[in-house]
C-alpha positions as a printed Julia matrix, in Angstrom:
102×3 Matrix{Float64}:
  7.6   177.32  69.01
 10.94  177.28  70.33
 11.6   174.39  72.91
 14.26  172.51  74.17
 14.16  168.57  75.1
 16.4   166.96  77.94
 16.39  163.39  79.64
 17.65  162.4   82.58
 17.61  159.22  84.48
 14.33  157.63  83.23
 12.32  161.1   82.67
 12.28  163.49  79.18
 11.21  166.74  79.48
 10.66  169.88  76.88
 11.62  172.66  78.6
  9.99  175.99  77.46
 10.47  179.49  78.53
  7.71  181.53  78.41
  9.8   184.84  76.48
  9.46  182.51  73.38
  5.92  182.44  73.14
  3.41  184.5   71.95
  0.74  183.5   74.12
  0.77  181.12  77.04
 -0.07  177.8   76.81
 -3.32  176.38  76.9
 -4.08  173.28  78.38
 -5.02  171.29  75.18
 -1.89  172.78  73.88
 -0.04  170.94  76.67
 -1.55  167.82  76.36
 -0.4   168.03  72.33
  3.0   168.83  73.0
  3.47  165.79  75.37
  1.65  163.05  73.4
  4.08  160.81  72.05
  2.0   159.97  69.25
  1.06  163.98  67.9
  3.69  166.03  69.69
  7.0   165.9   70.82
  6.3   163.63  73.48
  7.37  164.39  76.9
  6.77  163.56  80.71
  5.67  167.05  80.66
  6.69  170.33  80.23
  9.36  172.56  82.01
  7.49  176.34  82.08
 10.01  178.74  83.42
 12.2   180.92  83.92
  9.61  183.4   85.37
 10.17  186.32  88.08
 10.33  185.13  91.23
  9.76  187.54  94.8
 11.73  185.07  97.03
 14.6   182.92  94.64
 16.39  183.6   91.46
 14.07  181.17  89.28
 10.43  180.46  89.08
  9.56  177.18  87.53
  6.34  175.96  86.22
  5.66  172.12  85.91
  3.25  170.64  84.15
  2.41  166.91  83.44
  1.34  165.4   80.33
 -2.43  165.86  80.95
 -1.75  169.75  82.16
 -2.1   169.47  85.78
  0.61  171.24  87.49
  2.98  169.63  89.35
  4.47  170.77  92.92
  8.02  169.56  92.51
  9.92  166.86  90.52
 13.38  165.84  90.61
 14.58  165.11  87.41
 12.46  168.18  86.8
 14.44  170.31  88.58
 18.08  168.32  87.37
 17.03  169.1   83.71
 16.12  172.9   84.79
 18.99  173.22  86.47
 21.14  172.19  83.13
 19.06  173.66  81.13
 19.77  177.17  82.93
 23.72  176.23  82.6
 23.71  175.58  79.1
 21.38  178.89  78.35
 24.26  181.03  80.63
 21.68  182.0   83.08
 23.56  180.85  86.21
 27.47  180.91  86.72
 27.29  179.97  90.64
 27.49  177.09  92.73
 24.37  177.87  93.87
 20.97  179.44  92.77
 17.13  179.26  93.76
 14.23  177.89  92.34
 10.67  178.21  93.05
  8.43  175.76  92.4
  4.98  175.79  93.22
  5.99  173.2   95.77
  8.71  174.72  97.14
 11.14  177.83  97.75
């Protein structure tokens, strides 16, 4: 599985897009991935980018135990990077959607 792993301020999350997987992921395999002990070890896991109807990103995010999360923060600054470093955005400026928020 191909992932990527950021921190920032406090927070470490794997970021995964969902083009690199076979299948999607399951919520046991969620909970693996983000055990400390018998994964990688995360605050959870970054699911995106997916289409989107209303922004230019759609972001999944899921916590360690595989609920889904509305929004986070540091979520959203590692996204962000992560979609920088991966030459997805070259503006200013870009959209996300959350399941929180547009």
């Amino acid at each position: 599985m191909k992932f990527t792993k950021y921190h920032a301020l406090g927070n470490d999350y794997i970021v995964i897009d969902p083009k690199n997987l076979i299948t999607s992921l399951s919520s046991e395999d969620i909970k693996i991935i983000c055990n400390r002990h018998f994964g990688v070890g995360s605050d959870g896991i970054l699911y995106g980018s997916e289409k989107s109807d209303t922004c230019d990103f759609s972001l999944r995010i899921f916590n360690p135990d595989s609920s889904e999360a509305e929004k986070s923060g540091n979520g959203l600054r590692i996204f962000s990077r992560y979609l920088w470093d991966e030459s997805l955005v070259f503006d200013k400026e870009f959209s996300i959607e959350t399941k929180g928020e547009q």
